[in-house]
C-alpha positions as a printed NumPy array, in Angstrom:
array([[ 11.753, -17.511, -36.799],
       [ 10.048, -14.181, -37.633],
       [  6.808, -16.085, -37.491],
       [  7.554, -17.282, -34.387],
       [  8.501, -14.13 , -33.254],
       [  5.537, -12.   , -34.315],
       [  3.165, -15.086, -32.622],
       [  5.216, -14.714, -29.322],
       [  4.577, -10.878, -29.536],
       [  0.674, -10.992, -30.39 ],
       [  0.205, -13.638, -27.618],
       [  2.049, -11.416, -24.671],
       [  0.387,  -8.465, -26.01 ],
       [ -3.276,  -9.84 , -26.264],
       [ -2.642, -11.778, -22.651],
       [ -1.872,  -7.967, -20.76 ],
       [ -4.912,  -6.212, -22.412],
       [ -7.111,  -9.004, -21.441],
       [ -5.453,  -9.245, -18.169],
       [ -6.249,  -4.981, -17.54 ],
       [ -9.099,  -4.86 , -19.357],
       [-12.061,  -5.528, -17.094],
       [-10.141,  -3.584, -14.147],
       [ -9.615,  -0.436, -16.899],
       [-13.436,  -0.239, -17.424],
       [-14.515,  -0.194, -13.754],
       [-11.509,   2.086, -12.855],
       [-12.572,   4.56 , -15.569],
       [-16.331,   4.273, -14.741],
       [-15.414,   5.245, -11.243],
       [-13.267,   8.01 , -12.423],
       [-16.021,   9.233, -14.363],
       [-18.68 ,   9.357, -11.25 ],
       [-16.203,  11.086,  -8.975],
       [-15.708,  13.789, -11.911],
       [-19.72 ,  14.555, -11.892],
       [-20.999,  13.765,  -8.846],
       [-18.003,  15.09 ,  -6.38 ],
       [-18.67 ,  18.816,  -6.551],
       [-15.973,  21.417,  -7.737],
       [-15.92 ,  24.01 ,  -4.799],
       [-15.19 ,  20.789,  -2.282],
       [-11.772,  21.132,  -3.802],
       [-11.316,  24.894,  -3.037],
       [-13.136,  24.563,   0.043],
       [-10.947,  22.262,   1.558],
       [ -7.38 ,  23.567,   0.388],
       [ -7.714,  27.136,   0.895],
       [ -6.132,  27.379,   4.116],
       [ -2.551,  27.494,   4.162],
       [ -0.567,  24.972,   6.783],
       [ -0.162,  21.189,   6.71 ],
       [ -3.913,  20.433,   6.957],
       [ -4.88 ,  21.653,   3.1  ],
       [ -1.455,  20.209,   1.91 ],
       [ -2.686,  16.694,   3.525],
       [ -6.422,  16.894,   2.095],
       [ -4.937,  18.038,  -1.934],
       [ -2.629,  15.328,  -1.66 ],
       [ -5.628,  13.294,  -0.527],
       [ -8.162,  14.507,  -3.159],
       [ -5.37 ,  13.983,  -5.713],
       [ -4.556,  10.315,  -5.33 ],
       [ -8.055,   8.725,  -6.996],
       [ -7.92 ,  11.95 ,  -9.836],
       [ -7.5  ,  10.239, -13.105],
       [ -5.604,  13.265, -14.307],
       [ -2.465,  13.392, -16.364],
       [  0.649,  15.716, -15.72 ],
       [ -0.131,  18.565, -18.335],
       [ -3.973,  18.557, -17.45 ],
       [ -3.283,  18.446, -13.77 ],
       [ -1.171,  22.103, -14.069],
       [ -4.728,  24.102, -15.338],
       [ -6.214,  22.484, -12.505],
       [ -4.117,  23.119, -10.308],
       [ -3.586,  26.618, -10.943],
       [ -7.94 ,  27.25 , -11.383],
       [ -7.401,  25.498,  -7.87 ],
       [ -5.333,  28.355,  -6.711],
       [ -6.972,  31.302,  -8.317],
       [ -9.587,  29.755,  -6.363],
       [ -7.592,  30.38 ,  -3.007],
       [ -6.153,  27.142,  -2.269],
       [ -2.694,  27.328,  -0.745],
       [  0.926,  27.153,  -2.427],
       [  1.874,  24.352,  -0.871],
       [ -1.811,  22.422,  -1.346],
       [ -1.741,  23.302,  -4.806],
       [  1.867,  21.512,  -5.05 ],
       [  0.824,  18.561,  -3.316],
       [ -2.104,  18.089,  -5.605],
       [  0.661,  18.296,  -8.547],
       [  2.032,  15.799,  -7.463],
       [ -0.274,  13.384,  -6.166],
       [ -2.412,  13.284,  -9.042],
       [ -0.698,  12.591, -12.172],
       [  1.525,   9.62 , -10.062],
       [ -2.394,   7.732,  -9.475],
       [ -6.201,   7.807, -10.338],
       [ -8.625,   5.04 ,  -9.279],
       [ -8.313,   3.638, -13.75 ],
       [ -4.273,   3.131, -12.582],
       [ -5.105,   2.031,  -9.257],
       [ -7.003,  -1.305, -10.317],
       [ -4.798,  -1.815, -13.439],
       [ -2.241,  -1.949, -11.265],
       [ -4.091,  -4.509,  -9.412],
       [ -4.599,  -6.478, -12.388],
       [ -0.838,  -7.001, -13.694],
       [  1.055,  -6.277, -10.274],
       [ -1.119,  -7.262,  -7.706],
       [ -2.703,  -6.557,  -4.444],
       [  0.68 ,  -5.119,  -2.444],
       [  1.728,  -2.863,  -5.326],
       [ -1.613,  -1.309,  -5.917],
       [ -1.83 ,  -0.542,  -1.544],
       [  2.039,   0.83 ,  -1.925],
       [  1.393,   2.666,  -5.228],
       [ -0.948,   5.701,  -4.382],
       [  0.721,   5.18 ,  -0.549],
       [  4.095,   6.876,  -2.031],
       [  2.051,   9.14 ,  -3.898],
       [  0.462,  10.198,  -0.61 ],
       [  3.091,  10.806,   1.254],
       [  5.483,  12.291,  -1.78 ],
       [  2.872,  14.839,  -2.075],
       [  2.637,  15.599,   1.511],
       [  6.448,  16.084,   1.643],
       [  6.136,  18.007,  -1.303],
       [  4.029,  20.548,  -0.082],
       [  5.616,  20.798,   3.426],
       [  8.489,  21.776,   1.387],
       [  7.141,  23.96 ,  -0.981],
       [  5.446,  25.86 ,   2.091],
       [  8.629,  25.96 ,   4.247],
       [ 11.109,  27.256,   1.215],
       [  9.303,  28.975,  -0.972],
       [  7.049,  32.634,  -0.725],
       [  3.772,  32.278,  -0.194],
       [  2.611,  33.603,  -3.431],
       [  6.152,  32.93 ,  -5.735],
       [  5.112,  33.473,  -9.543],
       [  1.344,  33.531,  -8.753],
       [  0.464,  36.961,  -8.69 ],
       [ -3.18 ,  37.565,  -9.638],
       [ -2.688,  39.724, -12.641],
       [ -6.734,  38.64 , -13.222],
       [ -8.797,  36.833, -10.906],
       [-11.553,  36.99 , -13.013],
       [-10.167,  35.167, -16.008],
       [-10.775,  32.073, -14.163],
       [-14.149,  32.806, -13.017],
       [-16.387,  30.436, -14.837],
       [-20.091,  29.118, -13.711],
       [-20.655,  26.62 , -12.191],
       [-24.771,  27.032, -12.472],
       [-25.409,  24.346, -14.592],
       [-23.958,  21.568, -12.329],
       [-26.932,  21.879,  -9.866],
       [-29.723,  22.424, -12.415],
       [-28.567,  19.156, -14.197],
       [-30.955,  16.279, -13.586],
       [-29.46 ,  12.614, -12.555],
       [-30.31 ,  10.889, -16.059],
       [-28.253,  14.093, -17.464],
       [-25.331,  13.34 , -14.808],
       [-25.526,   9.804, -16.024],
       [-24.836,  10.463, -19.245],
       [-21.733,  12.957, -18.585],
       [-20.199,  10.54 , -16.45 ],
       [-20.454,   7.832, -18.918],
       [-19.028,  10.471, -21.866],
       [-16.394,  11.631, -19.517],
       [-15.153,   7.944, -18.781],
       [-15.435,   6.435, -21.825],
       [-14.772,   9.018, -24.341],
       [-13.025,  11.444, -22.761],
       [-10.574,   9.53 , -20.448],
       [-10.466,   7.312, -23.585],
       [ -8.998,   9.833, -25.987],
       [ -6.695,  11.435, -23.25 ],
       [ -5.023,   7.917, -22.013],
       [ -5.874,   6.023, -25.037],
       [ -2.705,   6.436, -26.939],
       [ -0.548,   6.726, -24.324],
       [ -2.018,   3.065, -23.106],
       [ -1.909,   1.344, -26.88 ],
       [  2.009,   2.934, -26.724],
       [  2.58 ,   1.215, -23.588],
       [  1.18 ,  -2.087, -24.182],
       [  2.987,  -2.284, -27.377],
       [  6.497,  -1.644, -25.96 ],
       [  5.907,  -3.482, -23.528],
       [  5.076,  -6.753, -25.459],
       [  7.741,  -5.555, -27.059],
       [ 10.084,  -5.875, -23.9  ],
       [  8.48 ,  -9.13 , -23.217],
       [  9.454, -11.146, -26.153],
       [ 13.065,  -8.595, -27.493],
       [ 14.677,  -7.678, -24.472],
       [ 17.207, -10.811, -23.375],
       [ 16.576, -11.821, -19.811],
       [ 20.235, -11.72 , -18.831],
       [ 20.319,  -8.346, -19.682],
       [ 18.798,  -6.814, -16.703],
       [ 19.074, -10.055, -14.322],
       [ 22.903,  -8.469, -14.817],
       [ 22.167,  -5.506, -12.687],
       [ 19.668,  -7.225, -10.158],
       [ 21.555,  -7.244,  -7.194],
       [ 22.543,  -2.848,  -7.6  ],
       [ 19.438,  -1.863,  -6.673],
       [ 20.549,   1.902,  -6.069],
       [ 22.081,   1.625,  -9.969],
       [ 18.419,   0.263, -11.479],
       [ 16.5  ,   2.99 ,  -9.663],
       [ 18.78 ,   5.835, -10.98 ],
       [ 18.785,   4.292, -14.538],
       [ 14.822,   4.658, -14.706],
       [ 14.822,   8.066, -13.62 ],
       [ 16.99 ,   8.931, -16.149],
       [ 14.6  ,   7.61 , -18.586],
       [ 11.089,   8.4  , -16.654],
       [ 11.815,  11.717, -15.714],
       [ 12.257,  13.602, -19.203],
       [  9.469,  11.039, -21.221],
       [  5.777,  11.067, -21.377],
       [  3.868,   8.131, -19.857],
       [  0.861,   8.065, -17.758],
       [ -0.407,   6.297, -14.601],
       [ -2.041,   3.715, -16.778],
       [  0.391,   3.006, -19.693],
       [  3.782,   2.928, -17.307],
       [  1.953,  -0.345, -15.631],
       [  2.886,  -2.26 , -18.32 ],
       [  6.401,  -1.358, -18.874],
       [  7.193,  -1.644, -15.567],
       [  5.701,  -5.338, -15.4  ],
       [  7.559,  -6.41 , -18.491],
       [ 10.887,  -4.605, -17.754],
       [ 10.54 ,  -6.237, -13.863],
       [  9.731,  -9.885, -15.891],
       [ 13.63 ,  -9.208, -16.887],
       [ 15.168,  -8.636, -14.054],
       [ 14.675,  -5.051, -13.004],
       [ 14.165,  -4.776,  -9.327],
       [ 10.735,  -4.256,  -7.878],
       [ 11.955,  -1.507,  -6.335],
       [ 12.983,   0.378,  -9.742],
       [  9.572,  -0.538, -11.   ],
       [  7.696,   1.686,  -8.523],
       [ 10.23 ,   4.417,  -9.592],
       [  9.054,   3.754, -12.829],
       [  5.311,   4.182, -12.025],
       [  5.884,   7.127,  -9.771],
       [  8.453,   9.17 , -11.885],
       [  7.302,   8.754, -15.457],
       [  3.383,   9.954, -15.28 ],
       [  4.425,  12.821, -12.094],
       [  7.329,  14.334, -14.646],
       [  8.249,  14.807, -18.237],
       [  9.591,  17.787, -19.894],
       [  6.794,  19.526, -21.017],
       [  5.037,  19.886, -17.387],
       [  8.346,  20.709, -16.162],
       [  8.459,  23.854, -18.195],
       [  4.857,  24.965, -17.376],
       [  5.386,  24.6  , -13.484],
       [  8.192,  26.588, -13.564],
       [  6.495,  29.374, -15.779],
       [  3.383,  29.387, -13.408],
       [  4.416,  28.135,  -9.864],
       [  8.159,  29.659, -10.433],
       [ 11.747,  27.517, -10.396],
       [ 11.979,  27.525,  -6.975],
       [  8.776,  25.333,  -6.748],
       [  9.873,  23.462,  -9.866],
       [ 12.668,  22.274,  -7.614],
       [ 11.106,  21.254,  -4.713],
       [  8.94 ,  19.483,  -7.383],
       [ 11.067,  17.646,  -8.308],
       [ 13.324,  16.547,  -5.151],
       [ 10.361,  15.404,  -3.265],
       [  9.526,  13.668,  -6.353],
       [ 12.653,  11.673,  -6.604],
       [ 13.365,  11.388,  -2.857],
       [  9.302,   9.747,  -2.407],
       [  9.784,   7.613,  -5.234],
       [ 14.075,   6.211,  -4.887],
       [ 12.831,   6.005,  -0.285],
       [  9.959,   3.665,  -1.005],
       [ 11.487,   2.361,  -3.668],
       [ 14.583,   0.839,  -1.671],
       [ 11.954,   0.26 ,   1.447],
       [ 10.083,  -2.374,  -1.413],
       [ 13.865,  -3.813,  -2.273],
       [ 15.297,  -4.375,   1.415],
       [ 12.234,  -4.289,   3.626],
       [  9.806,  -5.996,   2.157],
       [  9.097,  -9.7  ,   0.995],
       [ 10.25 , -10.004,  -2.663],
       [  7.618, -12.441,  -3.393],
       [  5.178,  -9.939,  -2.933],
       [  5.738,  -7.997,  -5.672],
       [  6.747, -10.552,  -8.186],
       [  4.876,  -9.859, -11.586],
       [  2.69 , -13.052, -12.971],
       [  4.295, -16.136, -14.264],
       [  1.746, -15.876, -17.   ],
       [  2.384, -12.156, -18.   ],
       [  6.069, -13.613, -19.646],
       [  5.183, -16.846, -20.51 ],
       [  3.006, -16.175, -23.645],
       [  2.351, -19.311, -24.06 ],
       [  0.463, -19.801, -21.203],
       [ -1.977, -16.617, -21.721],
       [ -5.317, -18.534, -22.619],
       [ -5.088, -20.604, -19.356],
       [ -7.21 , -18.586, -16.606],
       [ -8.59 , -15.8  , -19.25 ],
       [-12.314, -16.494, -19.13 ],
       [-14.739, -14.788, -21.676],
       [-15.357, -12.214, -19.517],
       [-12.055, -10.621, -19.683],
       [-12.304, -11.359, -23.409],
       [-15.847,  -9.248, -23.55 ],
       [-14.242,  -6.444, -21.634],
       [-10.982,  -6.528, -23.74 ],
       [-13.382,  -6.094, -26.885],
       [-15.078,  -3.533, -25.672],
       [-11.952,  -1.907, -24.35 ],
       [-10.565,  -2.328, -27.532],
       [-13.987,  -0.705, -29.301],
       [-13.684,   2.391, -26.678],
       [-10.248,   2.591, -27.941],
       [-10.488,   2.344, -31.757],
       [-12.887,   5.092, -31.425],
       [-11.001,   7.286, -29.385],
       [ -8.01 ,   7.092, -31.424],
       [ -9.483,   7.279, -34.618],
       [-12.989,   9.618, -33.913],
       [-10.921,  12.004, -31.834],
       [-10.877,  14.762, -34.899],
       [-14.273,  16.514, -33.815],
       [-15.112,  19.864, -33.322],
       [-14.698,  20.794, -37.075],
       [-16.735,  24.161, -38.632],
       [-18.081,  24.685, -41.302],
       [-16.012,  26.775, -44.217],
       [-18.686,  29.462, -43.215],
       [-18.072,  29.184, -39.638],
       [-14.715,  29.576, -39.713],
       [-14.789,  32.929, -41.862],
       [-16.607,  34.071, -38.966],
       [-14.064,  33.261, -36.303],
       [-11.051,  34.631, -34.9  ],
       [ -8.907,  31.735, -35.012],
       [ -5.642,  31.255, -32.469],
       [ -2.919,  29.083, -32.247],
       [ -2.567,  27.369, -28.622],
       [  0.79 ,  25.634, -27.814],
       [  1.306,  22.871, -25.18 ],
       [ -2.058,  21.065, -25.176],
       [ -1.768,  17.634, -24.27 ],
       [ -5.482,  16.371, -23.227],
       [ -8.758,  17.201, -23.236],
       [ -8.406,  18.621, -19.612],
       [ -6.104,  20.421, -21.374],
       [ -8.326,  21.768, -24.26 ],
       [-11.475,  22.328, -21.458],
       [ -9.332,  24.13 , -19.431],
       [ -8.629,  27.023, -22.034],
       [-12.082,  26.942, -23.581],
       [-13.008,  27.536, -20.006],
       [-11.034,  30.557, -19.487],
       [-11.302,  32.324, -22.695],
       [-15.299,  31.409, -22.682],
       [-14.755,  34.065, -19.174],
       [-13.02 ,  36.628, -21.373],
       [-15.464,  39.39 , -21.974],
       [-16.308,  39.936, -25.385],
       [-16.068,  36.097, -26.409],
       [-20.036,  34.697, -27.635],
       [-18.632,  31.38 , -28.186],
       [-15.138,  29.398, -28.362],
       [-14.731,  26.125, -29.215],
       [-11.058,  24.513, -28.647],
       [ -9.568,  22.048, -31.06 ],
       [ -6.703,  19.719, -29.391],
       [ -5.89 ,  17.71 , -32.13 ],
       [ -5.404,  21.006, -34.511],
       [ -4.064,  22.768, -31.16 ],
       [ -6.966,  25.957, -32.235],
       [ -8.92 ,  28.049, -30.119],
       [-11.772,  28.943, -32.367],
       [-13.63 ,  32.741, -31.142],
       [-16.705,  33.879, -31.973],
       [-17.488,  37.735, -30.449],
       [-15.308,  40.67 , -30.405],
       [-12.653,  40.535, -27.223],
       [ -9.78 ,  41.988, -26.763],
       [ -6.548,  39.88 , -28.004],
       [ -4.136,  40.924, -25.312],
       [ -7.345,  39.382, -23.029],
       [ -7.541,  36.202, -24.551],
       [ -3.713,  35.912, -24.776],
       [ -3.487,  36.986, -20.895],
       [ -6.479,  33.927, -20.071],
       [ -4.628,  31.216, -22.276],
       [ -1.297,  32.054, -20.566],
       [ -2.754,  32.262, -17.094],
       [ -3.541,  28.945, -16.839],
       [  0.149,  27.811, -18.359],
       [ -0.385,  27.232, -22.263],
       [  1.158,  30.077, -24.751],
       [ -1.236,  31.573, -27.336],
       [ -0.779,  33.824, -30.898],
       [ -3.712,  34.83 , -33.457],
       [ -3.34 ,  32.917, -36.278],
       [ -2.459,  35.073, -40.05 ]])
């Protein structure tokens, strides 16, 4: 029976990953040529203008970003040091943790063609409505008060002297090593529970509560809303929790809610953008995602959003995987192996670190996380080098600044910061 069980589990497991795999890769390669070759200052340029116009283009820009909710807030708020408006820099909090073009075509793969078009539609439009609000209720420039401009100011120089073998390269590091180590886990954690789901969870459980759709979409935003998950990893749970009955409806709740919200970005938005954004945050949030959620459940054809026959029938998953899906899920697997395990870099030497001035920096999440401080303390003056540890959550210093400098650059961009004793 345990046997049994274990071989049911390994089979739905291995059938999703090969299923995702080849779509992961091209989404991520994508992702990784928008992130070198789209310039920075198209961003600012577009969404510095306050009215509907920059709230429409950040939600816009947002949707194919293959950025998480904690390394979406430094963005965002370089983005508005920058000069882009309130309300544009709230639309493009929302847009892009719910999306990126990785989630886009995994969603493609395990949920098919109608749920990846309605999937970064409601992200769209919940961002627009997002920002609309946030311009209309809140003041222009609530809990973003420039206390330093310059601590943000970083160069950009290097971007146009680089040469297009050299942009190669970064896009290929930032895809697959980067994007690796920051979705990684949070993709392994998914697929597991959701194999998990797949073979544990009794079908009649949630067949029970089919027909109150209103019920299953407020039950998964109790859960999404306070947990971590990101664009990627939710696509799995929502496919095997759907495969048991949850309504199609709930599902998109499930892939909108959990990557846009979680407890951790919810405290940093309302440190930097102020409560009164945080709210409007979140109520466009839930309004986007429970209105297109009932428009899949009562206006749309059901059987175009029901998950793969295949996906919950394990024993069915070598029919209609070829070997390319297998190559892809090997190499997908190598990417990840590497990221998970080889992610402990930036280490110094004993000597090094005697000559450092070592800090502490809390709420790190991702390596858009980590670049985003080493970015703004590297702009403190007085700093010769830094070099930013996520995994030990360390800002390593080399120079002589001032520490109320470096703790008023770490904090400006929504992370907390003490020298460590």
């Amino acid at each position: 029976m345990v046997f049994e069980w274990i071989e049911q589990y390994w089979d739905a497991l291995v059938l999703m990953t090969a299923e995702m795999a080849p779509y992961l890769l091209l989404g991520f390669l994508i992702a990784g040529i928008l992130r070198v070759f789209v310039p920075r200052t198209l961003y600012s340029k577009h969404l510095a203008r306050p009215g509907m116009k920059s709230v429409i283009k950040a939600a816009a820009l947002g949707v194919p970003l293959p950025l998480c909710s904690c390394g979406v807030i430094p963005t965002a708020v370089g983005l508005r040091r920058e000069g882009a408006s309130h309300g544009a820099c709230t639309s493009f909090l929302i847009a892009t943790p719910q999306t990126g073009v990785d989630s886009i075509a995994a969603t493609y793969s395990l949920m098919g063609l109608p749920f990846a078009i309605v999937r970064p539609l409601a992200a769209l439009f919940t961002a627009i409505f997002g920002g609309w609000l946030v311009n209309k209720y809140t003041n222009k420039d609530e809990a973003m008060e420039d206390k330093d401009s310059s601590i943000s100011e970083c160069a950009h120089v290097k971007a146009e002297e680089t040469g297009l073998l050299q942009k190669v390269k970064e896009a290929l590091d930032y895809a697959f090593v980067e994007m690796m180590e920051d979705v990684g886990k949070w993709l392994v954690v998914g697929l597991l529970i959701a194999a998990l789901i797949t073979v544990a969870v009794p079908n009649e459980w949630l067949a029970a509560l089919h027909d109150y759709k209103l019920l299953n979409m407020l039950i998964v935003l109790a859960i999404a809303i306070p947990m971590y998950v990101c664009a990627t990893g939710s696509i799995p749970i929502a496919v095997s929790l759907m495969a048991k009955g949850l309504t199609p409806g709930a599902g998109l709740v499930l892939l909108m809610a959990g990557p846009a919200v979680n407890s951790a970005s919810m405290l940093v938005i309302g440190k930097v953008f102020g409560k009164r954004t945080l709210w409007l945050y979140l109520l466009s949030i839930i309004i986007g995602a429970m209105l297109f959620g009932l428009g899949i459940d009562y206006l749309l054809p059901g059987e175009w959003f029901a998950v793969k026959s295949g996906i919950t029938d394990a024993a069915c998953h070598e029919e209609g995987i070829g070997i390319f899906s297998y190559i892809c899920t090997a190499l997908l697997l190598v990417l990840l192996l590497r990221a998970l395990f080889a992610g402990h870099h930036h280490h110094h030497h004993d000597e090094e670190l005697d000559a450092c001035i070592i800090y502490n920096v809390e709420g790190m999440n991702c390596s858009h996380c980590a670049a985003n401080v080493e970015k703004a303390i590297a702009a403190v003056e007085g700093v010769e080098h830094v070099e930013v540890s996520l995994h030990e959550g360390t800002a390593s210093i080399k120079g002589s600044p001032n520490e109320a400098d470096i703790l008023l650059a770490v904090e400006s961009i929504g992370f907390r910061a003490n020298k460590s004793k």
